[in-house]
TORDREN-583728 format. One record per atom (N, C-alpha, C): x, y, z. Coordinates in steps of 0.02 Angstrom, whole numbers, padded with zeros to 5 digits, always signed. Each point is the difference from the previous one (the first is absolute). Example, Ala and Ser with C-alpha at 12.3 -4.5 7.8 and 13.67 -1.06 7.14 Angstrom:
BEGIN
+00660-00284+00390-00045+00059+00000+00045+00060+00000-00018+00053-00036+00042+00059+00003-00039+00055+00037
This chain:
BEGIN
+00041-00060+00000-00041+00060+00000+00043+00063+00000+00045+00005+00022+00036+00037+00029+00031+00027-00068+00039-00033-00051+00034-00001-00063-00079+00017-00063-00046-00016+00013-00041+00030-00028-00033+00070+00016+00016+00004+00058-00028+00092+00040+00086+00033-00030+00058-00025-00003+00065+00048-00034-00034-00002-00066-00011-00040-00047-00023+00011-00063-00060+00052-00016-00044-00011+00035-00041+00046-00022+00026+00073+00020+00023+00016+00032+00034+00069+00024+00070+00019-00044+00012-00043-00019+00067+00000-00034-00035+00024-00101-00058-00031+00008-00044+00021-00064-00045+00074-00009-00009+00030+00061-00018+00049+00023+00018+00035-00008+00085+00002+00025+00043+00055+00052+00000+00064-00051+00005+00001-00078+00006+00047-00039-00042+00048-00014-00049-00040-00002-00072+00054+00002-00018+00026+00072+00023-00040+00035-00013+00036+00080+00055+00033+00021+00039+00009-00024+00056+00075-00002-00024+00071-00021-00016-00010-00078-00036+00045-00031-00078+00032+00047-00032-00047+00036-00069+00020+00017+00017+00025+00079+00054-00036+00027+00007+00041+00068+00044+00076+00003+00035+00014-00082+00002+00086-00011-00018+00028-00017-00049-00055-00023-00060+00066-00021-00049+00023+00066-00020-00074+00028-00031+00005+00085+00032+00084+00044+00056-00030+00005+00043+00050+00031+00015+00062-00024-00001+00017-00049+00000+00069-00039-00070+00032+00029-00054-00047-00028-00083+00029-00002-00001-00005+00094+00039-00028+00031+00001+00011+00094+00041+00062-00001+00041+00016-00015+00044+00062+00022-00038+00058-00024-00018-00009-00041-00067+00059-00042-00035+00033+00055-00049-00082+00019-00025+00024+00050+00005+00040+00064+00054-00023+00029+00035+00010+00051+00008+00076+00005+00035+00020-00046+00023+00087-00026-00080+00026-00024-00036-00005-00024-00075+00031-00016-00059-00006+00033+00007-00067+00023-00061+00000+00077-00056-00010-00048-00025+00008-00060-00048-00008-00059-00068-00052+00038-00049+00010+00019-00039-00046+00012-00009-00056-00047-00019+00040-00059-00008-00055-00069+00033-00045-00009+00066+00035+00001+00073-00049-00008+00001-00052+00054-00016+00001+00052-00016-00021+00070-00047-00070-00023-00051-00005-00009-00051-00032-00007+00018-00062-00071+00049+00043-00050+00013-00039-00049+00068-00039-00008+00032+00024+00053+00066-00044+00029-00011-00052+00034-00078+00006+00025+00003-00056+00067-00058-00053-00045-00012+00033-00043-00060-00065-00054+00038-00025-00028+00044+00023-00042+00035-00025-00055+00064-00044+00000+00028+00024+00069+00090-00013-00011-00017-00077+00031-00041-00033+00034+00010-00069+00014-00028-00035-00057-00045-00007-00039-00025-00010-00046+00033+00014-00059+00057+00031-00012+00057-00001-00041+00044-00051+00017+00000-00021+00052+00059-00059+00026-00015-00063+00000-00091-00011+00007-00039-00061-00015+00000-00004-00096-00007+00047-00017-00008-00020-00101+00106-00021+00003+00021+00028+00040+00092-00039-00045+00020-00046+00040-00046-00003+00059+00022-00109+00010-00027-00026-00041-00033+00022-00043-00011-00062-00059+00047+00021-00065+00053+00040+00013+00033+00021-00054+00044-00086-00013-00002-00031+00047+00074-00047-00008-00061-00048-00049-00061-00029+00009-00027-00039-00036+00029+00023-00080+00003+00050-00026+00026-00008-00048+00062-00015-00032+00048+00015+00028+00061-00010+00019+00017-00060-00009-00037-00039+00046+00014-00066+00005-00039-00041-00087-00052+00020-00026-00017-00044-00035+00036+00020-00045+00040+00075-00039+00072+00022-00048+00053-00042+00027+00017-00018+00064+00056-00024+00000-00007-00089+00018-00071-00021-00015+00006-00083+00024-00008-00014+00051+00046+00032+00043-00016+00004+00079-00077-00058+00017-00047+00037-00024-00057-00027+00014-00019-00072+00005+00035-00029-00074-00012-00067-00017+00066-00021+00046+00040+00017+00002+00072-00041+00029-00014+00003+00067-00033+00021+00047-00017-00003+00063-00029-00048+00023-00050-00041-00046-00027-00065-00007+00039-00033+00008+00049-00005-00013+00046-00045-00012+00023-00045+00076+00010+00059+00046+00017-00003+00049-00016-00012+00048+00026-00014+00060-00054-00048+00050-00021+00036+00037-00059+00040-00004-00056+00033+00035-00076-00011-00037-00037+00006+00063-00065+00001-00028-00015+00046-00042-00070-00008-00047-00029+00045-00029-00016+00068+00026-00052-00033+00072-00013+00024+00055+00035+00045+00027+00073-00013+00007+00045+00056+00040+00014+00030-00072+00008+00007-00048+00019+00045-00052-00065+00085-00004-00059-00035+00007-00051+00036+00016-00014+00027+00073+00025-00033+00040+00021+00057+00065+00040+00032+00000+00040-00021-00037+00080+00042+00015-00045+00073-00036-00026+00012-00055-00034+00043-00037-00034+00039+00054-00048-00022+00016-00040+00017+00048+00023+00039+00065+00047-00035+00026+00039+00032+00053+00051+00052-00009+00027-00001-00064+00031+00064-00032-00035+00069-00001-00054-00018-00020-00060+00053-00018-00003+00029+00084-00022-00043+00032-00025+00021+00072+00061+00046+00035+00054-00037+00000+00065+00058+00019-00014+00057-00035+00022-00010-00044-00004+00080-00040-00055+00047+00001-00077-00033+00006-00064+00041+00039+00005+00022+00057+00037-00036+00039+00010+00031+00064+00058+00051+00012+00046+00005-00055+00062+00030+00024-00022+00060-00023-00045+00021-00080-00014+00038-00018-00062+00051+00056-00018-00051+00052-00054+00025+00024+00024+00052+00084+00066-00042-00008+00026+00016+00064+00042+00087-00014+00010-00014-00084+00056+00066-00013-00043+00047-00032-00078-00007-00005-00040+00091+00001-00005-00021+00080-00020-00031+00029-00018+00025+00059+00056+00030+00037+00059-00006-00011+00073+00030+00043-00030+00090-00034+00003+00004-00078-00001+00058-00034-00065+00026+00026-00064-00020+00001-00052+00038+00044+00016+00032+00065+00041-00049+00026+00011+00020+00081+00032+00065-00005+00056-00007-00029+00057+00077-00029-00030+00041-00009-00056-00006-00045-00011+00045-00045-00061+00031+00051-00030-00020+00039-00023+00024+00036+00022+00046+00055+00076-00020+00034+00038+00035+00032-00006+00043+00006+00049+00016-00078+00027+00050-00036-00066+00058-00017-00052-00013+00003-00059+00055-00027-00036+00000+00027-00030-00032+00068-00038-00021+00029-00056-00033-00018-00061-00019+00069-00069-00027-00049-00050+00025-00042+00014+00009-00025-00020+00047-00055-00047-00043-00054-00008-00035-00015-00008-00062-00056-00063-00061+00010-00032+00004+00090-00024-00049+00010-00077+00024+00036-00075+00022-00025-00025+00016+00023-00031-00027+00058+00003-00084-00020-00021-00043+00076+00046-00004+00015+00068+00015+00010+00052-00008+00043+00037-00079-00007+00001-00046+00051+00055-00067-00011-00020-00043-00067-00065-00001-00003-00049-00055-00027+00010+00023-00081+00034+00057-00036-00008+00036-00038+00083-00017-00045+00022-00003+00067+00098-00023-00016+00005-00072-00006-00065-00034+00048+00041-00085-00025-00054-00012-00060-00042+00037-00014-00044-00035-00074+00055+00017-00047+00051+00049-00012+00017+00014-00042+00075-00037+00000+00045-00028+00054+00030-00064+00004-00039-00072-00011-00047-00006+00029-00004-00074-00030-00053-00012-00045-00023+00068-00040-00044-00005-00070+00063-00005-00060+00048-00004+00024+00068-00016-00057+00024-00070+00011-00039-00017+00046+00033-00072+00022-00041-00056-00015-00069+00032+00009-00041-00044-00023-00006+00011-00083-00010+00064-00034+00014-00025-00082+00064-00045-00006+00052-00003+00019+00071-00046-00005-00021-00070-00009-00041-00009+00071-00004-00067+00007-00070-00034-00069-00037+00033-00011-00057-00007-00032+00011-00005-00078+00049+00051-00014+00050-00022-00061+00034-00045-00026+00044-00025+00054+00023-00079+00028-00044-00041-00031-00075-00001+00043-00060-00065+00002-00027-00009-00062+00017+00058-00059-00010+00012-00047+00025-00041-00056+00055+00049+00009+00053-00027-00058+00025-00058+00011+00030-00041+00044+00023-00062-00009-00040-00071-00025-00067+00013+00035-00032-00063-00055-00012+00017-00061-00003+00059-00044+00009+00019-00053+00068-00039-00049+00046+00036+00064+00080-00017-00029-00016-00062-00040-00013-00042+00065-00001-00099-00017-00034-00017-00047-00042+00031-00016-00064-00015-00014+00009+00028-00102+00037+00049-00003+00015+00030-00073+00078+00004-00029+00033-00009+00052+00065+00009-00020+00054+00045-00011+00049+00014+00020+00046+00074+00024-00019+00042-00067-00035-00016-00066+00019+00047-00040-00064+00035-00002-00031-00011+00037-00070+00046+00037+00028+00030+00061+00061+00016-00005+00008+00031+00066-00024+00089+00038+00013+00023-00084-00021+00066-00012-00069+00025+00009-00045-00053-00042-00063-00001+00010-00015-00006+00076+00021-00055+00026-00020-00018+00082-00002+00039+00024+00065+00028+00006+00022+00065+00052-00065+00054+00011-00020+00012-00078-00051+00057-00005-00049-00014+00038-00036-00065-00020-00055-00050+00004-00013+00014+00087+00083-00003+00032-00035-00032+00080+00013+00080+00008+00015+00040-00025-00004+00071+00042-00066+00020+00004-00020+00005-00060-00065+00005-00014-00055-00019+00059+00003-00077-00008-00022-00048+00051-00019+00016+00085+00072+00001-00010+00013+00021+00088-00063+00054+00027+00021+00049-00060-00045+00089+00019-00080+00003+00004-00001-00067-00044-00074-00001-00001-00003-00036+00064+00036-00052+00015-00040-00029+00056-00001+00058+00061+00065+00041+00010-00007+00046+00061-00061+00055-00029-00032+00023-00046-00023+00040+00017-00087-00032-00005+00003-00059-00016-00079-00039+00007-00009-00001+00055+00062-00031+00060-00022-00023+00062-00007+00065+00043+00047+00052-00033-00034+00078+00047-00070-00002-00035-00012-00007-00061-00089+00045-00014-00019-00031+00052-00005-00088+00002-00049-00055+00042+00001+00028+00060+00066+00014+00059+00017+00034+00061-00067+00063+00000+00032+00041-00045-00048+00049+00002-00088+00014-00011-00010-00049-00025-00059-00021-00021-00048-00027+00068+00069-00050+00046-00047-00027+00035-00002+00069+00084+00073+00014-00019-00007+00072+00090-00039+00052-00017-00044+00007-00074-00030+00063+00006+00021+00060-00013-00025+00054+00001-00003+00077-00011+00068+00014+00068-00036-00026+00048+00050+00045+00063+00046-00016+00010+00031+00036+00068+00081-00001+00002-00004-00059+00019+00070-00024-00019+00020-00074+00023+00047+00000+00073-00004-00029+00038+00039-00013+00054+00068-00027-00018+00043+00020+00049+00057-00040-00013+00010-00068-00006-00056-00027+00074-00003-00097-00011-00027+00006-00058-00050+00027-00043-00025-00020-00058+00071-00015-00073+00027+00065+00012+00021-00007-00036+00075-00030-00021+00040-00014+00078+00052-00042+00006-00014-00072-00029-00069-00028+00049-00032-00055-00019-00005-00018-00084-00041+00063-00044+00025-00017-00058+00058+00000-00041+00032+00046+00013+00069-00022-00017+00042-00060+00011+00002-00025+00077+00010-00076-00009-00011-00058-00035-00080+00013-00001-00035-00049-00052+00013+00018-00061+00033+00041-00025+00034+00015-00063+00043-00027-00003+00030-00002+00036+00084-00038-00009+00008-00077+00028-00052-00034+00054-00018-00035-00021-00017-00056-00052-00040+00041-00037-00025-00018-00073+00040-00017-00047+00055+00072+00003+00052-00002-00050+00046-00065+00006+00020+00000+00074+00059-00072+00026-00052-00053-00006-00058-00009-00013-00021-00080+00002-00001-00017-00091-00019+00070-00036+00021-00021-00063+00056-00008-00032+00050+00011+00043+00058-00009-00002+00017-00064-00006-00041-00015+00052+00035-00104-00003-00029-00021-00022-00069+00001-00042-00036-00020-00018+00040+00001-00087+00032+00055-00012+00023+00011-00070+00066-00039-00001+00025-00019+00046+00062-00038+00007-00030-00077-00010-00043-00021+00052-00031-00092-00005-00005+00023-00065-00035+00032-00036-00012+00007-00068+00054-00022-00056+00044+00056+00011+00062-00016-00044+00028-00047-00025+00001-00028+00078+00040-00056+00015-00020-00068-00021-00087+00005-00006-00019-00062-00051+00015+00029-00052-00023+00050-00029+00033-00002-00082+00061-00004-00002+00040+00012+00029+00079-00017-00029+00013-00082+00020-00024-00030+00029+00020-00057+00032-00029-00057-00071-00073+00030-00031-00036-00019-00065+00046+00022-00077+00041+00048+00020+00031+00022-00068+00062-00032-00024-00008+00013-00063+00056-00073-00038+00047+00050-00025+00065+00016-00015+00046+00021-00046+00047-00047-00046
């Protein structure tokens, strides 16, 4: 497992150079401008940039063989599709951990300025980047298996897409069912959990998935 989590990172590492200076450029921006906008679109976007290029190595690997020659070798199917899986999850989380360092700063530095309900306002906007990440993930990989790295481009689009619809169906539904009035904080922590929730059970649910189709697929 271990030699398959260096590979996939080792398939990565190039495009995740490029996306953590750009991360870091569009964080220092912030930092120096205090920009609310900029604020709100650093903390949606930059983890969900790091979930679409763990799947950068799937291609990689099927240009360089990699893919088929891994078969070869004595590991399960099974762990080839976790190793995937668990790549993704690091990198959702690392991405999720590095706006929330840059929120914290950036808050410092300008004060609260940015959050009209106050705490509840700062973690939707950390872990609404964490949950598109992961939902992207649940997306794209049974796709991957399922069409083959040279749909990779397409996928990518496919589960962004995906992801947005599902977060913003399950807010209409949320909203639909609390009504006109203000929402409480238990209300609305509560739904946010069950958001993410949702997102991590389709998570494994898109992995058992995978994992029969690749375990079914012939090369």
């Amino acid at each position: 497992m271990r030699g398959l989590l260096k590979n996939n990172f080792y398939g990565m590492i190039e495009n995740i150079k490029i996306a953590f200076v750009f991360v870091l450029v569009f964080g220092i921006v912030l930092l120096i401008s205090g920009s609310a906008a900029m604020l709100s679109a650093f903390c949606l976007i930059s983890t969900p940039i790091m979930a679409v290029l763990a799947m950068s190595c799937l291609r990689k690997e099927s240009s360089s063989k990699w893919e088929k020659y891994k078969l070869t070798l004595p590991v399960k199917r099974n762990d080839i599709v976790k190793s995937q899986y668990i790549s993704h999850s690091i990198l959702s989380i690392g991405g999720t951990v590095f706006v929330a360092l840059f929120l914290s700063c950036t808050v410092l530095i300008h004060g609260n300025q940015y959050f009209y309900y106050g705490l509840r306002d700062a973690i939707t906007l950390i872990i609404g980047g964490g949950i598109l990440a992961v939902l992207i993930g649940a997306i794209a990989y049974p796709l991957y298996y399922l069409l083959g790295a040279g749909k990779t481009e397409v996928i990518s689009v496919l589960s962004v897409i995906g992801a947005i619809s599902i977060v913003l169906g399950l807010s209409i539904i949320i909203n639909m069912i609390s009504g006109d009035g203000a929402v409480s904080n238990t209300l609305y922590y509560t739904c946010l959990i069950l958001i993410l929730v949702f997102a991590i059970v389709l998570f494994a649910v898109s992995y058992t998935l995978s994992s029969s189709i690749f375990k079914k697929k012939e090369y």
